[in-house]
N, C-alpha and C positions, 0 to 999 in steps of 0.2 A: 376521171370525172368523179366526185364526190358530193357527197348529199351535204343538207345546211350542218348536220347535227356533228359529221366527221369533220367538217371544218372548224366549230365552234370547240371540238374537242380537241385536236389539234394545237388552235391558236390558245385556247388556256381559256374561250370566252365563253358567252351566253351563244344563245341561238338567235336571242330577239336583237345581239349586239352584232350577231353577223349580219342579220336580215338591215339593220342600218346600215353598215356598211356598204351594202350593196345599193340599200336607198342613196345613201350619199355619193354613189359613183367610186368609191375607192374596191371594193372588188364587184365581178362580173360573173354573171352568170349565160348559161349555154341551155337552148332546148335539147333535152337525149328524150325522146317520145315525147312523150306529154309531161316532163317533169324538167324543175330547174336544175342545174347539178355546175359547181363549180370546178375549172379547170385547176388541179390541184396545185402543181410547180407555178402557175399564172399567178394564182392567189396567192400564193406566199411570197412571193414579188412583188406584188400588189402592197402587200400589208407590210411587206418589211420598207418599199418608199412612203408609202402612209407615215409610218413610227420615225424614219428621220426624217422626213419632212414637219413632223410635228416638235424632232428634239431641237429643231435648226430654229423653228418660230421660237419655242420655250427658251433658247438661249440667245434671240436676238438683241435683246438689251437691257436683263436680266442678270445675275450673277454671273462670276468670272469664267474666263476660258478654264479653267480647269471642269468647273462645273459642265460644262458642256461636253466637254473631251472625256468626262466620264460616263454622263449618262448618253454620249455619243457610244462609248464603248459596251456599255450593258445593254443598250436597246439594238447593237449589232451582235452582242452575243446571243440575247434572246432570238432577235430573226433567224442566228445560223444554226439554232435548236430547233429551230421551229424547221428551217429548208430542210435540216435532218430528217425531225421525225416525218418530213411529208415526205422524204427518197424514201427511209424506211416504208412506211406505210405503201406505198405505190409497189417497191420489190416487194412486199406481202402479198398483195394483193396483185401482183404479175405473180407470183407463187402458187397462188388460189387458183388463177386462169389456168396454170400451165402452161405460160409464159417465161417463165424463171423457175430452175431448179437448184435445189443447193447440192454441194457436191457431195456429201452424204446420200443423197438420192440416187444420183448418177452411179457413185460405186457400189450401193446398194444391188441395183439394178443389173448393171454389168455383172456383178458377180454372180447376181441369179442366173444368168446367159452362162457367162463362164462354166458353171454346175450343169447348166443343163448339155453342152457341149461335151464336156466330162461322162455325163454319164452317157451320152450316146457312145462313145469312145469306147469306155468302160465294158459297156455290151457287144460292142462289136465281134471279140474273140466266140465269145457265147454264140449269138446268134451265128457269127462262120462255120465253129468247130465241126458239129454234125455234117453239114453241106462238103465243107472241105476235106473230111477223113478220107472219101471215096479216090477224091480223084490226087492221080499222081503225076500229070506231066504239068510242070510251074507255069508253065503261061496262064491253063487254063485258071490254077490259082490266084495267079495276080489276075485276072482277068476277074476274078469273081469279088476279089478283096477291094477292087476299082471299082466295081459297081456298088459297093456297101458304103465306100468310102463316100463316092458322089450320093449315094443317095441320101446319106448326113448331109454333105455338103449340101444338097438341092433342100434341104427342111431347114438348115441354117439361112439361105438365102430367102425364107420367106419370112421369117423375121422383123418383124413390123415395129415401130415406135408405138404406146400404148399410152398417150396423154390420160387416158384413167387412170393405170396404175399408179402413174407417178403421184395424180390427183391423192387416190389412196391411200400412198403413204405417206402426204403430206400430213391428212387428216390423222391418221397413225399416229404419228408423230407428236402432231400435237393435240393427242387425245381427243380425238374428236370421234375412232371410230369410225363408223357408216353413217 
């Protein structure tokens, strides 16, 4: 759902050319609270039968079929620019929500885990070595190195998904900061 002014910017037009639009019936608008907002992929369906519907009248009995079969072909190339940039804009903005991640993000992320994994690993000799000098019959050893082992394990398994961070480093990314 998108306000008057993303739509206007969007289709390439005014704001006062959308709000006709909508007077005229060719796009629709949705209550979301107390404010209008239009259905994004709706309206540009909307607007891309509006434009051939208008190319079909303009070539009804007017210059030749060529003329028509052309600006048939530009006012569907303009629609499929326009269906573009409203998927684009919609995965942006499923980006924003934390809806959509790019996978830049995801291996970003992951490899934070990976490190962090790592260094529990890493400490593990450290934190045994003292404990384990004393003793000398190997059960009790594996027995000890099992319980360190699971206790990473058990701090690994609480490991939560963090839709902030991701949120964060979206803004990161594109310089936005905090």
């Amino acid at each position: 759902m998108v306000e008057t002014k993303q739509l206007a910017l969007l289709f390439g037009l005014t704001v006062r050319r959308i709000q006709q639009l909508t007077q005229d019936g060719i796009l629709q608008t949705e209550m979301v609270g107390r404010q209008r907002r239009y259905d994004l992929l709706g309206s540009v369906r909307r607007y891309i039968e509006y434009l051939q519907k208008r190319v079909s009248e303009k070539s009804g009995g007017n210059g030749t079929q060529e003329d028509a079969d052309n600006e048939s072909r530009k006012l569907r190339a303009e629609a499929d620019l326009k269906e573009t940039k409203a998927a684009m804009a919609e995965a942006e903005y499923d980006e924003q929500l934390g809806r959509l991640h790019r996978s830049e993000d995801v291996e970003a992320m992951t490899n934070d885990l990976v490190f962090a994994i790592r260094g529990m690993l890493l400490a593990l000799p450290g934190r045994l070595a003292m404990d384990l000098a004393p003793i000398t019959k190997p059960t009790e050893i594996s027995t000890r190195v099992r319980t360190e082992v699971n206790a990473i394990l058990a701090e690994l398994a609480n490991y939560k998904y963090d839709p902030d961070a991701y949120r964060k480093r979206v803004r990161d990314r594109q310089g936005k900061g905090l």
